[in-house]
C-alpha positions, 0 to 999 in steps of 0.5 A, spaced: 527 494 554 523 498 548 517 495 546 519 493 538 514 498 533 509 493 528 511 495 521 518 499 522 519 501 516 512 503 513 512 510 512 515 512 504 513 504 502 512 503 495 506 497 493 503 494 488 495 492 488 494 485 486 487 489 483 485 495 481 483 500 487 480 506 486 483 505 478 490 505 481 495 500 482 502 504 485 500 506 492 506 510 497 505 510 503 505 517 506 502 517 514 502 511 520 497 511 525 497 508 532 490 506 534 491 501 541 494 494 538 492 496 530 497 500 525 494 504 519 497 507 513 494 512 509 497 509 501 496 515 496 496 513 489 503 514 485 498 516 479 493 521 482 495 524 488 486 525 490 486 518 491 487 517 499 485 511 503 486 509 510 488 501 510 490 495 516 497 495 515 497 487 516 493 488 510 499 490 506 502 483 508 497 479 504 500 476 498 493 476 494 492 483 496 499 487 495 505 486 493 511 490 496 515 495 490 511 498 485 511 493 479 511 492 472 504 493 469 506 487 464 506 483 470 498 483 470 496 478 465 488 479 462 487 486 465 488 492 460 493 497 462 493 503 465 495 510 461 
């Protein structure tokens, strides 16, 4: 039997930061790697193309730190909005 692959639907994802990264809080994300038992994605910035940064894929399973789907700005109480 194929072994099951962690994170299946990955590529293309769309996230919301809890906080600001980089500036930015609407990440895709657009490469995967395989490294032995770890998954990382490469998440760029749906504002600024220039922001890339690699991150555990588990990471985006963590409520406090991502949320799925790009999410309305107005949902960010006390933090000024971006333009």
């Amino acid at each position: 039997m194929a072994k099951k692959q962690k994170f299946p639907h990955l590529l293309g994802s769309k996230w919301t930061a809890q906080h600001k990264v980089e500036g930015w809080r609407h990440f895709e994300v657009v490469n995967r790697k395989n490294e032995g038992r770890w998954v990382f994605a490469e998440i760029v910035s749906s504002c600024d193309p220039t922001v890339r940064l690699w991150i555990n894929a588990t990471q985006l399973k963590n409520r406090t730190l991502w949320q799925a789907g790009w999410q309305p700005l107005s949902s960010f109480k006390g933090e000024p909005s971006e333009s």
